[in-house]
C-alpha positions, 0 to 999 in steps of 0.5 A: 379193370384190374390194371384201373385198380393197380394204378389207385393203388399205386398212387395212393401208396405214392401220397402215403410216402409224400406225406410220410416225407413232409412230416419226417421233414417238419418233426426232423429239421436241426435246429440253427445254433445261437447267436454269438453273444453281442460285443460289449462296448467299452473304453480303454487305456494302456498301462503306462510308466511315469513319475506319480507325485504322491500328495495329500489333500485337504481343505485350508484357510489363509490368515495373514502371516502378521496381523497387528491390531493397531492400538493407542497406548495412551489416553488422549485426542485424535488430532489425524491418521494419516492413512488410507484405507486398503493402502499398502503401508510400511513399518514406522509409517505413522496411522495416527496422532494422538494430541501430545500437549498434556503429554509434553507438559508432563514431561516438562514437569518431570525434567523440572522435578529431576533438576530440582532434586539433582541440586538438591543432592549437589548440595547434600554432598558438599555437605556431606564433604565439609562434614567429613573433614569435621568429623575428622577433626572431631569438630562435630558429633559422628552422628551428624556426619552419619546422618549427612551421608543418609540424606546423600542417599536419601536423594540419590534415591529421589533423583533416580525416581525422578530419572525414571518418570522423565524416562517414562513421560518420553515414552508416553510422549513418543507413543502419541505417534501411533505407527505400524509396526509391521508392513503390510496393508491396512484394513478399514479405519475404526477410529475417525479423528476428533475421537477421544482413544484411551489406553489400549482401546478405542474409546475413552472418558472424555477426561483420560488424558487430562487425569494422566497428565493431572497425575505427573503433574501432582507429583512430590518433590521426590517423585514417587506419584509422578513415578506411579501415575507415568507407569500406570499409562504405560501398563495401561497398554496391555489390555485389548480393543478393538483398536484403530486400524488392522494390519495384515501382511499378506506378503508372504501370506499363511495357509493352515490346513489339517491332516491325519495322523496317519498322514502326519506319521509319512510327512515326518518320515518322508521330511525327516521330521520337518527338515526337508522343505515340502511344496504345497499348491493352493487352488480356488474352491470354485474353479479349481485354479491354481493361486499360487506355490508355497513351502510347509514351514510349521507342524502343530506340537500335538495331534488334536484328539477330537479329530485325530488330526495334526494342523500344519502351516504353509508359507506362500509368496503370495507376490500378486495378492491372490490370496486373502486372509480368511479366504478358504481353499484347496491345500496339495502338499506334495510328499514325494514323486514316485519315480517310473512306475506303471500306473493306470486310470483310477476308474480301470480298478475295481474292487471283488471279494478277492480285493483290486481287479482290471479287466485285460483286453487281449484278443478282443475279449476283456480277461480278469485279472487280480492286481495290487494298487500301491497308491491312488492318486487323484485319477491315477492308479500305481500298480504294485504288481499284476499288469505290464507296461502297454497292456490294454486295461478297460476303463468304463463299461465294467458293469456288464462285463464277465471274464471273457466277455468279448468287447467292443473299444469305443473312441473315448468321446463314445464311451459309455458312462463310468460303472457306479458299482462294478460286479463281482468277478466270476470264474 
């Protein structure tokens, strides 16, 4: 009996430290240490040295580099024009013909009056010839021989008006002949022939050239209303319409484009005032394809207050014609190449409180580090200072990245996309 109860005992002090055991075992047990954080995807570039051309770019509109509104300077018909619309034309190639008859009538009146008045005065000088030896003799009053040598002069007088309105008649009669005055290629016809043009525009009252012509022929025996009526379709020239035709040179061809001031300071600085020849590329707006290499040739004489910009003129060869007057685009106007320096991918810089950072890749973690940017250009980034040549700078995945954060270089048809707004750095 006693050794019954020993054995009770026994293994009921047994189940005590079992148990005792199982829960020292549960309430006791280490607890198993984190997980490393996970490895942050990223892509990455080397800093490299280079030539990075510096350049400014903006937008440009091309205007022909000459444009001539081609415009009758005398009042008449259009017999022809002899061009074709869109064609190539040369300087001196005749564009149209204005009827020359009442111009040629009036040039043979001018010829007839000047004739006329230059025997008159033939005539007033043997006179004034026979006069001199009369009053030499005292054969004659001196007042008649001083009265001779008046009318000499008096029609010295008439036969220079006369000079001058057939002088005058040639040049009305000439510019019946409307030519180009530049080459280049001719835009659309404004003008059919059978159409009445007067001087300096292209319509007219049906009776233009007849008046002129009308005029010469009323003039006086000493010419002064031939001398008025001719110049008054000369001056007649100067005033505007819209013309016959457009003429504009596209070879070479012109691009206008706007920097600012800021800018213009470098230029003149980088140019010596504009002495040095600057290349300027154009490209297409759309596709972004290069139409052609040119030379900065003129700066505007004043900076526009109201944009703060100074507007500047490039000549470009335009050898096949792929750029139109009125046509817009894309203007690069080199200022210098900067000559092996380090640089990086633009998208490698962020910005912090502190100013420009890169995040380093060095033994598998991405390390912050402060750099100072010199310049950006387009997609690249000059270094002044901060990195070396090879290091391994993180270039997209930098919205998730903290100083030491371990990272994870992704081929770059893998990497992440770009960081629209990077974090600030932290310590």
């Amino acid at each position: 009996m006693a050794a019954r109860r020993r054995f009770r005992w026994t293994f009921l002090v047994l189940g005590v430290l079992a148990i005792a055991l199982a829960l020292f075992a549960i309430f006791h047990k280490k607890k198993a240490p984190p997980p490393p954080p996970p490895r942050v995807p990223v892509n990455v570039a080397q800093v490299i040295v280079q030539d990075v051309p510096v350049s400014i770019n903006a937008l440009g509109a091309a205007q022909a580099w000459y444009s001539d509104t081609i415009v009758a300077q005398v009042s008449g018909l259009i017999l022809r024009t002899p061009f074709k619309e869109g064609d190539h034309v040369r300087a001196g190639q005749l564009l149209a013909q204005v009827d020359p008859a009442p111009y040629q009538a009036a040039l043979t009146q001018t010829q007839g009056s000047l004739r006329r008045d230059e025997a008159l005065l033939a005539e007033a000088k043997m006179d004034l010839a026979r006069y001199q030896v009369l009053a030499a003799q005292n054969s004659i009053a001196r007042q008649t021989y001083e009265d001779q040598q008046a009318v000499v002069k008096q029609d010295e007088g008439i036969v220079q008006l006369d000079q001058g309105a057939v002088a005058a008649a040639q040049v009305n009669l000439t510019r019946c002949r409307i030519t180009s005055p530049i080459s280049g290629r001719v835009g659309v016809r404004l003008v059919d022939p059978g159409n009445l043009v007067g001087s300096g525009t292209s319509t007219s009252s049906t009776n233009g050239a007849a008046s002129s012509a009308s005029t010469t022929a009323g003039s006086t025996a000493g010419g002064t209303s031939s001398a008025a009526g001719t110049t008054g379709s000369i001056t007649g020239g100067t005033t505007g319409g819209s013309g016959i035709a457009v003429v504009n040179q596209l070879q070479p061809i012109a691009i206008t484009f706007t920097v600012p001031q800021q800018d213009f300071a470098n230029l003149m600085q980088v140019t010596n005032g504009l002495r040095k020849a600057l290349s300027t590329q154009a490209f297409t707006q759309e596709t972004n394809q290069p139409l052609g290499s040119g030379e900065l040739q003129i700066a505007d004489n004043k900076v526009d207050p109201s944009t703060g910009t100074v507007q500047l003129k490039a000549k470009f060869p335009n050898a096949d014609e792929r750029i139109w007057p009125g046509q817009y685009v894309d203007v690069k106007l080199t200022l210098q190449t900067l000559p092996h320096v380090p640089s990086v991918p633009a998208s490698a810089i962020n910005q912090g409180p502190q100013g420009p950072y890169v995040y380093v890749v060095q033994n598998g973690k991405a390390v912050l580090r402060p750099v100072k940017i010199l310049t950006t250009q387009g997609a690249v980034a000059v270094v002044q200072s901060g990195l070396q040549p090879g290091e391994t700078v993180v270039t997209d995945g930098q919205m998730t990245l903290r100083n030491g954060s371990q990272v994870h270089i992704l081929p770059a048809s893998k990497a992440p996309p770009a960081s629209a707004a990077p974090t600030n750095p932290t310590s």
